[in-house]
Phi, psi and omega in degrees: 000142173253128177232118169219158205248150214258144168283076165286154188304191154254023179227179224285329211254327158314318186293319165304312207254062097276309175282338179272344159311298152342297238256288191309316180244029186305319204278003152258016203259105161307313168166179189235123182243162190224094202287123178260168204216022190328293200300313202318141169329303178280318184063052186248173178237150188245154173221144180234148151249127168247119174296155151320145112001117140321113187343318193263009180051056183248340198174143180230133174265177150228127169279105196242152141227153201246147211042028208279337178215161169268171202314138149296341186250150354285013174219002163082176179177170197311321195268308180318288188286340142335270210291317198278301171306288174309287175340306214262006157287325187249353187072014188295059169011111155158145203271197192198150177222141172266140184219190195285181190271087185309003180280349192281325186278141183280351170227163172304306219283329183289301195304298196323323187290324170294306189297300176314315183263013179264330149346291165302321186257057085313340185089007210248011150212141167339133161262177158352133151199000000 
């Protein structure tokens, strides 16, 4: 099965076409996870939706936006509780992991593959077959 992740942008009007992917498609949204950034200079955070597998397990998306907020903790902020909102209107599972920095990989597509596999050994997507 191929799993990949679809790119959306990072400012206020991506963001709204991220909460109406919630809104429009909840019944297929396995949950939203939130790759954080602590250690990192900037302290931003990427938030993704990982869709079900296709009937035919032929393919899984991800909606991802990358750098899109900042760290959220301790106190939390506007695009977090936005997005945290809309999820929890669907009963949508979700969760958040600290990983590396898309700044550390010299192409998008190596962070994305790193991020799949943090995924994976999270459990929170199907693995390699």
């Amino acid at each position: 099965m191929k799993q990949s992740f679809i790119k959306i942008g990072e400012g206020l009007t991506d963001l709204f076409e991220f909460t109406t992917l919630i809104e429009y498609n909840h019944k297929r949204i396995n949950r939203i996870v939130y790759f954080h950034t602590p250690h990192s200079e900037k302290q931003l955070s990427s938030v993704a939706i990982i869709m079900n597998p296709t009937a035919e397990k032929h393919f899984q998306a991800m909606y991802i936006m990358t750098n899109a907020l900042k760290y959220p903790y301790p106190e939390g902020n506007k695009k977090f509780n936005m997005i945290n909102s809309a999820a929890e209107n669907y009963d949508i599972p979700v969760v958040g992991i600290d990983v590396q920095p898309p700044d550390v990989y010299p192409d998008l597509e190596l962070y994305f593959n790193y991020l799949i596999s943090v995924l994976r050994l999270q459990r929170w997507i199907p693995p390699l077959q």
